[in-house]
C-alpha positions in Angstrom: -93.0 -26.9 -107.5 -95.9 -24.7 -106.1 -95.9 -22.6 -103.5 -98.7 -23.8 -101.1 -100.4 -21.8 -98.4 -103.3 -23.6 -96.9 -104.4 -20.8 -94.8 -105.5 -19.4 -98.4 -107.1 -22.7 -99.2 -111.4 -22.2 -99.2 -112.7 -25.7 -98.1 -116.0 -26.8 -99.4 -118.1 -30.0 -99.2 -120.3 -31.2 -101.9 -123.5 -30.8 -102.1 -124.9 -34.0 -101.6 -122.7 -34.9 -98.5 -125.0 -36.2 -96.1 -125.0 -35.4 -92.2 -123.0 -37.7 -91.3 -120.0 -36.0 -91.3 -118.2 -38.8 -94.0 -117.0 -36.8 -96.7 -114.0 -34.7 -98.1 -113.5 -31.3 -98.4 -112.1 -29.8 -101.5 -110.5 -26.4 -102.3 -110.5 -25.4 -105.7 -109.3 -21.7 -105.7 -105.5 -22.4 -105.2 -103.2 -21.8 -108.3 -102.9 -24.6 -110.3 -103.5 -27.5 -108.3 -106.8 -28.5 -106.3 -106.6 -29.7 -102.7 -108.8 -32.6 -100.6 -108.5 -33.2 -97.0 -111.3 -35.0 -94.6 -113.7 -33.1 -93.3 -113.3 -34.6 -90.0 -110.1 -33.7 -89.8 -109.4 -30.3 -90.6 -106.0 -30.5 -89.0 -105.1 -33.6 -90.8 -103.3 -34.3 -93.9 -104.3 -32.8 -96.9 -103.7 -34.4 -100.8 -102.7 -31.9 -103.6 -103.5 -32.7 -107.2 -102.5 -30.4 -110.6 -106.3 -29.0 -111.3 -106.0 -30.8 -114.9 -105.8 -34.0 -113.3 -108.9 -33.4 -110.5 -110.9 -32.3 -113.3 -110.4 -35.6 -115.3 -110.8 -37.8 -112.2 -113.8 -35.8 -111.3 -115.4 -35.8 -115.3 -114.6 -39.8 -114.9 -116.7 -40.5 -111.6 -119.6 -38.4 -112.7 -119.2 -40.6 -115.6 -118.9 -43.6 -113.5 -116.1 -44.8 -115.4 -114.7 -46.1 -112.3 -116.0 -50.2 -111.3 -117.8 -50.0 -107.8 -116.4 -53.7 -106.3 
């Protein structure tokens, strides 16, 4: 079980979000585990994910391993 403090969490957006305000926010300088949350909703809900499996998810849609339908 991790520990997780939020306020600690350092949102960013990719780089190629557009301006239309549709994307995620990530925060990758928590221990351990890597955090996503909407960047419309800063308030809202936020997924966690052990940084291991973020950065094999990540590897696989820069890889575009995943089928667009």
């Amino acid at each position: 079980m991790y520990d997780l403090k939020m306020d600690a969490a350092n949102w960013r957006t990719s780089s190629r979000s557009g301006a239309n305000g549709n994307c995620v926010e990530v925060a990758d300088n928590l221990a351990a585990v890597v955090a996503v949350r909407d960047s419309k909703d800063p308030g809202g809900p936020v997924l966690v994910f052990v940084a291991e499996g973020w950065r094999r998810f990540t590897v696989e849609v820069k890889g575009r391993e995943f089928n667009r339908s």
